[in-house]
Phi, psi and omega in degrees: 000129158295159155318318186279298246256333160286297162315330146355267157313336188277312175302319188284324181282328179110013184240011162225111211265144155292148186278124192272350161287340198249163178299127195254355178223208160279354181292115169158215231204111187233140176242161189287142149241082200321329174276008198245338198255160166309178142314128185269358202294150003258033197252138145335277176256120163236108213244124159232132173259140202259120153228122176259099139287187174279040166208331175211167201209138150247175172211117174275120195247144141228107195260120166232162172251011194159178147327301188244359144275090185226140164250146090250185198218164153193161174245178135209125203249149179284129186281009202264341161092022188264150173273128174233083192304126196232138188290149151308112142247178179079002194263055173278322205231119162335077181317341186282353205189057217276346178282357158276324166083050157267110184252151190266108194344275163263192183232070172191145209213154150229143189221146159225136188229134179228104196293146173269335198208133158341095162041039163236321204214097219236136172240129193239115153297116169245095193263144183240084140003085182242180166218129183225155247289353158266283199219188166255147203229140154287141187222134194257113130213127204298102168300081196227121205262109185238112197261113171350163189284315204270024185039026164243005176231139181232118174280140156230127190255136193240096176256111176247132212294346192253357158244174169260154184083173159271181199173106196261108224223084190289142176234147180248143201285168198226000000 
């Protein structure tokens, strides 16, 4: 069984409660915590601010490699599990991968967002284009935004169609 589908489970059972002192939801501002996370290459940093309701969620990215290497992007989606097609910025060279030299077909993604649990436990669905020395490709992927019991740490687990396994990207609230 995943991780995410155990935490999951933990939420839907009650066994992970919000902390009524700490910040209760996914809204703020998170920096990667790099010794805790999967590989980032090639990036440094990964900072995302979180803005939430119960019907939309952005999610704002800063990816940076350096000084003169900063990417970012964002989205913003309805919570509602309805698919919505969102333009692409930034979109010459794959963020997810930009060191493969995988380009983005077009400059558009669909997306659905569903909350597991009230603005604690959020799964955001992604379809992509990309294209690469072969062929243009679709790539699925699945997000899932899980926020600590003390709201200060946030998992986020990344299942891609184009790789096997997860990946796995722990945040600390900023």
């Amino acid at each position: 069984m995943h991780i995410r589908t155990l935490l999951v489970l933990a939420f839907a059972v009650g066994l992970i409660a919000p902390n009524a002192a700490a910040q209760s939801d996914l809204t703020g501002t998170w920096a990667v915590d790099r010794t805790r996370s999967d590989d980032l290459e090639p990036w440094r940093n990964i900072e995302l601010r979180i803005d939430a309701t119960d019907e939309l969620v952005t999610v704002a990215r800063t990816l940076s490699a350096g000084r003169r290497n900063v990417r970012q992007d964002s989205i913003a989606v309805a919570t509602d599990g309805s698919r919505t097609e969102h333009a692409m910025e930034n979109s010459a060279k794959w963020l997810e991968q930009p060191h493969l030299g995988v380009f983005l077909e077009d400059s558009k993604q669909v997306l659905s967002a569903t909350w597991l649990a009230p603005k604690r436990a959020l799964e955001i669905m992604s379809t992509q284009t990309v294209q690469t020395s072969q062929a243009a490709i679709d790539v699925d992927i699945r997000s899932t935004y899980i926020l600590s019991n003390d709201g200060t740490e946030m998992t986020v687990i990344v299942d891609r169609s184009s790789r096997p396994g997860q990946l796995t990207y722990v945040y600390t609230r900023q």
